[in-house]
C-alpha positions in Angstrom: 80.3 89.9 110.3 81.6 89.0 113.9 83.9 86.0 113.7 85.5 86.4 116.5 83.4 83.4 118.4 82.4 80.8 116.1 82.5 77.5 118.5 78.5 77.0 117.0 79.0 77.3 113.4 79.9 74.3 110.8 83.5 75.0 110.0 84.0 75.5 106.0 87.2 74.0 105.7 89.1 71.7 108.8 92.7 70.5 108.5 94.4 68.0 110.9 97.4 66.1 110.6 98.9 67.9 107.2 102.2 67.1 106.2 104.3 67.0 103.3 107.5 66.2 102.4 109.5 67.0 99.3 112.7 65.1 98.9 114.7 65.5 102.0 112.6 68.4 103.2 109.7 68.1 105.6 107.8 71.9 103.9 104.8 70.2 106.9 104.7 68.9 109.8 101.3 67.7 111.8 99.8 70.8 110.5 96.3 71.6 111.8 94.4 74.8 110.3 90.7 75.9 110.4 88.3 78.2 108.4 84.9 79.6 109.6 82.5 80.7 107.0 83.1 84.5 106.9 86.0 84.4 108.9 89.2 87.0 107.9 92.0 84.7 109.1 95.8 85.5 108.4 98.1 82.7 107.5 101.5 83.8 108.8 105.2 82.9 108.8 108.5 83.8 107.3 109.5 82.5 103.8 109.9 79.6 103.6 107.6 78.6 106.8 105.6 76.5 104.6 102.7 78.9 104.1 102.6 78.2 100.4 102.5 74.6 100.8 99.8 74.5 102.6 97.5 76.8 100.8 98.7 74.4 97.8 98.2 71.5 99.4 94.6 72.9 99.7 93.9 74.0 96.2 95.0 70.3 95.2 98.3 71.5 93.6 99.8 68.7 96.6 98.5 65.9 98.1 99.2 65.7 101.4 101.0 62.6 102.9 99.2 59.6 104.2 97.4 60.1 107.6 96.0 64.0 107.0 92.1 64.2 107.3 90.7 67.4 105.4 86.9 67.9 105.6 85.0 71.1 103.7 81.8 71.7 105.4 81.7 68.7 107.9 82.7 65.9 105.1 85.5 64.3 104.3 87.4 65.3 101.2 89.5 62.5 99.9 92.2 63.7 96.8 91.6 66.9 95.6 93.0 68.2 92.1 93.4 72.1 91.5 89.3 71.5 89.5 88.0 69.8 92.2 89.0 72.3 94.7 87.8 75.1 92.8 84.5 72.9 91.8 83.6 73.2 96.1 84.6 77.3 96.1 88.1 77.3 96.8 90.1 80.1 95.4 93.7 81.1 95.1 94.9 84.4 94.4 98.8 84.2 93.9 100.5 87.3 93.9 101.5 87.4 90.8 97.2 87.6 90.1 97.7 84.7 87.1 95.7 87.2 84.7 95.6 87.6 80.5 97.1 91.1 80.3 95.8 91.1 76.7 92.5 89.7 77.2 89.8 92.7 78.1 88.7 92.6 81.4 85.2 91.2 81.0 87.3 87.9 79.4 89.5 87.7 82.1 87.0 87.8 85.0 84.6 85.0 83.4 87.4 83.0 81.5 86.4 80.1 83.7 83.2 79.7 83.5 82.5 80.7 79.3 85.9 79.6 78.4 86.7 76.2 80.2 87.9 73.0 79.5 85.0 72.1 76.6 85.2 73.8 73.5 82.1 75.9 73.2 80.9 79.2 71.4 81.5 82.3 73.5 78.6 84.4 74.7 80.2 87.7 74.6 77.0 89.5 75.8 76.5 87.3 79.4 80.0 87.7 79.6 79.7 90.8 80.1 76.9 91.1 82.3 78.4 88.8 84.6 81.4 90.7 84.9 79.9 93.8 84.7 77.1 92.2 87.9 80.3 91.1 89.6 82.2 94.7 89.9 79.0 96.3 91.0 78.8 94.0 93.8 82.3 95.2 94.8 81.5 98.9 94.4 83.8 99.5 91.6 84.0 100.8 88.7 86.2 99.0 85.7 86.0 99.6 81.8 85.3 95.9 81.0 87.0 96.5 77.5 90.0 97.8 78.6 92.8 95.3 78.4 94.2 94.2 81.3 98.1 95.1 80.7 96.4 99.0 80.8 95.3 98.7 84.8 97.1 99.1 87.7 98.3 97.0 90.4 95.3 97.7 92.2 92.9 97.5 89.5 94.3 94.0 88.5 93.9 93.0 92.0 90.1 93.7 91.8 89.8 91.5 88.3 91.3 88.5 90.6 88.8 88.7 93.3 85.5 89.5 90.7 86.8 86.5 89.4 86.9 84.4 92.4 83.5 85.5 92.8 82.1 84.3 89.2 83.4 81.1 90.4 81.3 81.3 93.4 83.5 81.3 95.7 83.3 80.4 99.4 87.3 80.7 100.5 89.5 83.1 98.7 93.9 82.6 100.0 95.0 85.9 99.3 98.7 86.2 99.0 100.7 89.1 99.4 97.8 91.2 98.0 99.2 94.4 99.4 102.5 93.9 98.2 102.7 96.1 95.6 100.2 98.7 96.6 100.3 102.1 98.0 98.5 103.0 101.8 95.7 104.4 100.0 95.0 101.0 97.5 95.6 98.6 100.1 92.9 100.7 102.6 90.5 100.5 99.4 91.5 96.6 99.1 91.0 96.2 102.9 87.2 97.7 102.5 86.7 95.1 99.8 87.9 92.3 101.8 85.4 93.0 104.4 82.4 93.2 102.5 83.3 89.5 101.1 83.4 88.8 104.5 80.4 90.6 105.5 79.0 88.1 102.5 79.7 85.2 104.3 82.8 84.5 102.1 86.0 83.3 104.2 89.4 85.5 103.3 93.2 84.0 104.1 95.3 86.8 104.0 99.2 86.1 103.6 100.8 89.6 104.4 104.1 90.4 105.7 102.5 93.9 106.3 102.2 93.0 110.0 100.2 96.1 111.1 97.2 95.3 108.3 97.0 91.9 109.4 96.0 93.1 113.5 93.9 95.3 111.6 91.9 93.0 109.0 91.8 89.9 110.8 90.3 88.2 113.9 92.6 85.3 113.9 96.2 84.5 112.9 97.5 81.1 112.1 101.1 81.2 112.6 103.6 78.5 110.7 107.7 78.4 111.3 109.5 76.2 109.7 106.5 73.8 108.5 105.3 73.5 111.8 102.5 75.4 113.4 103.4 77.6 116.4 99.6 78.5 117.0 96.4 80.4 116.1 95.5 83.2 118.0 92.9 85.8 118.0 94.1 89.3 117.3 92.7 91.4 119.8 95.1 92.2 122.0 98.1 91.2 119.8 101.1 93.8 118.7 103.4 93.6 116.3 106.2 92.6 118.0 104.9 89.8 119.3 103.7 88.4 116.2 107.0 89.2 115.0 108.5 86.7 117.7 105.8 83.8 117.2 107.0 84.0 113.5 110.7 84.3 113.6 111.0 82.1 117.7 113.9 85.5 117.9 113.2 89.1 119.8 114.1 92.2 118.0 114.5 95.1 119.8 112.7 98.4 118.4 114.6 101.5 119.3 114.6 105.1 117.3 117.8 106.2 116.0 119.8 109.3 118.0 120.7 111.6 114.7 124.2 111.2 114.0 124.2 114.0 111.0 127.7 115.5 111.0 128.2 119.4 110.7 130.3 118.8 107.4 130.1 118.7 103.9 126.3 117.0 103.1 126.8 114.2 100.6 123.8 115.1 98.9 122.0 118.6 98.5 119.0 119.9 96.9 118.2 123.7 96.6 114.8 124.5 95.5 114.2 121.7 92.7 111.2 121.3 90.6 109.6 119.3 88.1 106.9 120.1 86.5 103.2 118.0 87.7 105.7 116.0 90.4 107.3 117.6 92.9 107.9 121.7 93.5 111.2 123.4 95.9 112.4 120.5 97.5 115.4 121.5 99.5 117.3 118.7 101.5 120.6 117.3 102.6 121.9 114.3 103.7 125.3 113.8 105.9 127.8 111.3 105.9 126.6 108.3 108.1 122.9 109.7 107.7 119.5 108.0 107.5 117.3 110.3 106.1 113.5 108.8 105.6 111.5 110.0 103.3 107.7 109.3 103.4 104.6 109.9 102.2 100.6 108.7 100.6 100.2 107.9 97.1 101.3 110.4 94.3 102.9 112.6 97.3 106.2 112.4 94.7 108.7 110.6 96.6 109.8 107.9 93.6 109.9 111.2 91.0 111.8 113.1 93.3 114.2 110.1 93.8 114.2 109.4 90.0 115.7 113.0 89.6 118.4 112.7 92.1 119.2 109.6 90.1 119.5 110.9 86.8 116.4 109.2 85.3 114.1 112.1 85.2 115.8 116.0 84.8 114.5 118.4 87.3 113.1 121.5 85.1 114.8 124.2 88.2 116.8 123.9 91.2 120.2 122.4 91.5 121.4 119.0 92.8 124.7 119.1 94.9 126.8 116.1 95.5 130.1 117.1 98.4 128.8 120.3 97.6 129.2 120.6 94.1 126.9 120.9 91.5 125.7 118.0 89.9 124.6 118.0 85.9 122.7 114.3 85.7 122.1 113.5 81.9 121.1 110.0 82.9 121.7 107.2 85.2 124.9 106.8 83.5 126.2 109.9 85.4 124.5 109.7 88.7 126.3 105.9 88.7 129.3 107.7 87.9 129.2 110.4 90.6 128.6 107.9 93.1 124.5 107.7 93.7 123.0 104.3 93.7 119.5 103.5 93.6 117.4 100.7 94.3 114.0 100.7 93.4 110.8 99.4 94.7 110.4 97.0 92.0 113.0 93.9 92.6 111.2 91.8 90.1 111.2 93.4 86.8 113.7 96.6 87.6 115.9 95.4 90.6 117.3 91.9 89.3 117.3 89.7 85.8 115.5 86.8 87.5 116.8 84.1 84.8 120.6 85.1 85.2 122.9 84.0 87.7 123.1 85.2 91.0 126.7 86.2 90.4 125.9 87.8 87.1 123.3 90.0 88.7 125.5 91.6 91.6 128.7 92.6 88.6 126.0 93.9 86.4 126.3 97.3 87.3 130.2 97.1 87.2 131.4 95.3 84.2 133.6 97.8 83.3 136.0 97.7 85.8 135.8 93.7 85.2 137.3 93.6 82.1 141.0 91.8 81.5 143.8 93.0 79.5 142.1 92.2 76.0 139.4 94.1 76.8 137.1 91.3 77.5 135.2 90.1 80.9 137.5 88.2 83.2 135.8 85.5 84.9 138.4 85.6 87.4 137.5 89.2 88.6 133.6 88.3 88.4 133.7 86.1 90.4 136.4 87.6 93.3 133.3 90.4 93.2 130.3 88.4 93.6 131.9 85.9 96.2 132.9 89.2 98.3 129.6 90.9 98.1 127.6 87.5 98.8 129.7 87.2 102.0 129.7 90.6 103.3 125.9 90.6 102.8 125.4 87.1 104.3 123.2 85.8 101.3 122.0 82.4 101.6 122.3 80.9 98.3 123.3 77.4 96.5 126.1 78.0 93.8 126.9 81.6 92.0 125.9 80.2 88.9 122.0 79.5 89.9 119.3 81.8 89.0 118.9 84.7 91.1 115.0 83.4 90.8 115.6 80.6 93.5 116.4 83.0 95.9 114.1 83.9 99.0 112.6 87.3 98.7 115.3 88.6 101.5 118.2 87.3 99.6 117.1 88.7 96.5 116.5 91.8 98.2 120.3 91.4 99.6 121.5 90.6 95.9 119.9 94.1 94.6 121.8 95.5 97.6 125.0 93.9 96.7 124.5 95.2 93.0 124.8 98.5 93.9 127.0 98.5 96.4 129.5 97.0 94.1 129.9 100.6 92.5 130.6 101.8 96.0 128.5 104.6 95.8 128.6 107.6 98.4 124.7 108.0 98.3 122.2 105.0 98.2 118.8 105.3 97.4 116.2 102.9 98.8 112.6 103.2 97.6 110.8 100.8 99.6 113.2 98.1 99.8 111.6 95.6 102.2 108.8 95.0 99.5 107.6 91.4 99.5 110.1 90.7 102.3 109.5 88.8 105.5 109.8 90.5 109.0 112.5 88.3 110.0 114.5 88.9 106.2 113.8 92.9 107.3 115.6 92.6 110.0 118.3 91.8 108.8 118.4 93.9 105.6 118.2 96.9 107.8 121.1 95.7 110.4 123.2 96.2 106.7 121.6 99.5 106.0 123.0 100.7 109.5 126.3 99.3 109.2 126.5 101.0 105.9 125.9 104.3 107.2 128.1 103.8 110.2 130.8 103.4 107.5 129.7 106.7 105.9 127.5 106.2 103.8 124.3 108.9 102.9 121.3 106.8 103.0 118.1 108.3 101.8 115.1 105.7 102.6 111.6 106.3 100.6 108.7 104.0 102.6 105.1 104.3 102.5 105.0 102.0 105.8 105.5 104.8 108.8 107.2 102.1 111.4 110.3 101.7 108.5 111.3 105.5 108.5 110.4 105.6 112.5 112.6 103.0 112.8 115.2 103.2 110.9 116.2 106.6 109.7 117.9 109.4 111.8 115.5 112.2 110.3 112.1 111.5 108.5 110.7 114.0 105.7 106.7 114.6 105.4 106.2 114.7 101.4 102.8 115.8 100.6 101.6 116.8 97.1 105.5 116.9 96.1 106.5 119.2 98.5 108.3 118.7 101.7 105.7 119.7 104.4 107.5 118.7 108.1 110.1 117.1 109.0 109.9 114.6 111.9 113.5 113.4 114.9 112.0 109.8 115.7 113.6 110.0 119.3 112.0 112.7 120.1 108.1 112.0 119.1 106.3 109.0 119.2 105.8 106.5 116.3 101.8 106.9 116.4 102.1 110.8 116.4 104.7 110.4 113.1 101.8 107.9 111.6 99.1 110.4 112.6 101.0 113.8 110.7 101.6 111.4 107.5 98.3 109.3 107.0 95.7 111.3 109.3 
């Protein structure tokens, strides 16, 4: 569907003069924002640029303050309520999808309309044929039995949108939808996404994946700091200068020169193997090396990385740490030897988001914590937290707050800080910009560097080409769990890299 020029059409939804004020914070500020039926539009900004605000404000979870006009097809909308909103076809999918992992898929996808607010008897049997009329018209297949908790990411994704859909939607806010998935789900998502567009129905897309946005969308509103900075089509757009309409900074985007040492690696591998996963991966890592490691889905980066880590044995080959060899029984010993890892998943591996910030950073070295009775010194905690915090320039309130109130960056710094309390000599990162914003990247990866100007071996595991191009000195090709080619960013060219990995 072109939506690129749209002057003619009704708009769906018009916002002018939005604001909202929480407290002493103004979250919006004279915001104006636009919808055209059909329309792919992207909604971007930083954490905490009051993107979520508005897309509440919206659904009716806000009222806006006094003086904002919002009209849905040409009228005037007065208060809205979360029902109401959804009554006219608006639809939020959060990221975390707000889905019944125990409920069967069929349930989940018409709760709304056969299980609402009046108590009535369920009709199991039009349940199902809606949902089961509702995948078809995505072109997917998904065993409406199956309880939710059993599907992927992906597949739980697709139950959110068929859901949207029983509710007849006519604007689906999708946020962070690609978060969590790999290259090949979020191209399957993307195809979906059109066709609901192709339908007529509108799509805001709330990515910090900047490269799918220019991709998917015509348009791009742009927020910083509750104000808007802009919409703009996206023809004609890059990266970078999205980057510096979001953040009001420039970043400059230079390839590393290798600075791999000729002595002992940190880390080797010679030939390892596990069975269904990966097969004769050799590598090495030096001192004060970047070493990317990429790859599509199920190309066995996150098993091979699981190995070096002690989770997951290798069934052959040999692991070599300052060249000796390395026996890993579990993580318990990797820690121990000096290999740290942080993994994809901040939420439910990477932090405990109920405990306190400073709690979370010690975790991993408690031992080394403990007084002259043998018990935790609070003293000593907190001298470890309060360094790390510092050195990693986290933005936080008190130590003792939940690491949950965090930003997505600082969280993402607090994993960091975990594991760098054990001062490790190899760090692991698999994926660790997930969820983060492009200003919060940044930064994370101005600490990577200074780590491995200090010495450290860093191996960095990213599905998103750019990351690797950027940031490592050397990039490995993984590819059906073997290492195919291995890529010097400055001395190729980043579209090139992207073509050898994803063509």
């Amino acid at each position: 569907m072109d939506d690129t020029a749209r002057s003619g059409d009704t708009l769906l939804l018009k916002l002018e003069h939005v604001s909202k004020r929480f407290g002493g914070v103004q979250a919006l500020d004279d915001v104006a924002f636009e919808v055209h039926p059909g329309e792919v539009l992207c909604l971007a900004g930083e954490n905490g640029s009051g993107k979520s605000t508005l897309i509440k404000t919206i659904s009716g979870v806000h009222q806006p303050d006094p003086g904002a006009v919002m009209e849905w097809r040409g009228e005037t909308l007065g208060s809205m309520d979360p029902a109401s909103a959804r009554g006219i076809g608006i639809q939020v999918i959060w990221q975390d999808l707000a889905l019944f992992p125990h409920m069967s898929v069929a349930e989940n996808i018409a709760f709304e309309r056969n299980l609402g607010a009046r108590p009535t008897v369920v009709d199991y049997a039009t349940m199902r044929r809606e949902a089961d009329a509702i995948l078809s018209r995505l072109g997917v297949e998904i065993d409406l039995d199956a309880p939710v908790s059993s599907l992927s990411i992906a597949r739980r994704q697709l139950v959110a949108i068929a859901r949207a859909l029983v509710a007849d939607a006519a604007l689906i806010f999708m946020d962070e939808p690609t978060a969590s998935l790999s290259r090949a789900e979020t191209e399957a998502l993307i195809d979906i996404v059109r066709r609901l567009s192709y339908e007529g129905i509108a799509v805001v897309f709330v990515s910090h994946r900047l490269a799918e946005v220019l991709d998917i969308c015509s348009r791009v509103t742009v927020l910083r700091d509750g104000k808007l900075v802009g919409t703009y089509p996206t023809e004609g757009m890059t990266q970078t200068r999205l980057t510096e309409l979001m953040t009001g900074a420039t970043f400059d985007y230079e390839t590393h020169t290798s600075r791999a040492t000729d002595g002992t690696p940190i880390l080797e591998t010679e030939r390892l193997g596990r069975a269904g996963e990966y097969e004769d991966v050799s590598l090495s890592i030096a001192p004060g090396e970047i070493v990317g490691l990429t790859g599509r889905l199920g190309s066995g980066r996150t098993e091979l990385a699981l190995s070096i880590f002690g989770m997951t044995p290798p069934d052959r080959g040999r692991i070599l740490l300052e060249g000796r060899p390395l026996r890993l029984g579990s993580n318990r010993d990797a820690i121990d030897a000096g290999i740290a890892y942080v993994s994809e998943d901040r939420l439910s591996l990477g932090l405990v988001q109920d405990q306190p910030i400073e709690d979370n950073v010690v975790v991993t070295v408690l031992d080394r914590l403990l007084g002259s009775a043998g018990l935790l010194s609070p003293a000593r905690k907190a001298e470890v937290a309060d360094d790390w915090i510092a050195r990693l320039k986290v933005k936080i309130g008190q130590p003792s707050d939940a690491v949950s109130t965090l930003s997505g960056g600082n969280q993402q710094r607090i994993v960091l800080a975990k594991w760098l309390a054990t001062r490790p000599k190899l760090l692991i990162l698999d994926s660790p910009t997930v969820g983060v914003d492009v200003g919060a990247r940044a930064g994370i990866f101005d600490i990577v560097d200074g780590l491995a100007r200090e010495g450290m071996a860093i191996l960095l595991i990213s599905d998103e080409t750019p990351e690797v191009y950027f940031n490592a000195d050397r990039v490995l090709h993984m590819r059906d769990g073997r290492i195919v080619e291995t890529f010097r960013p400055d001395a190729m060219a980043l579209d090139d890299m992207e073509a050898a990995v994803h063509g």
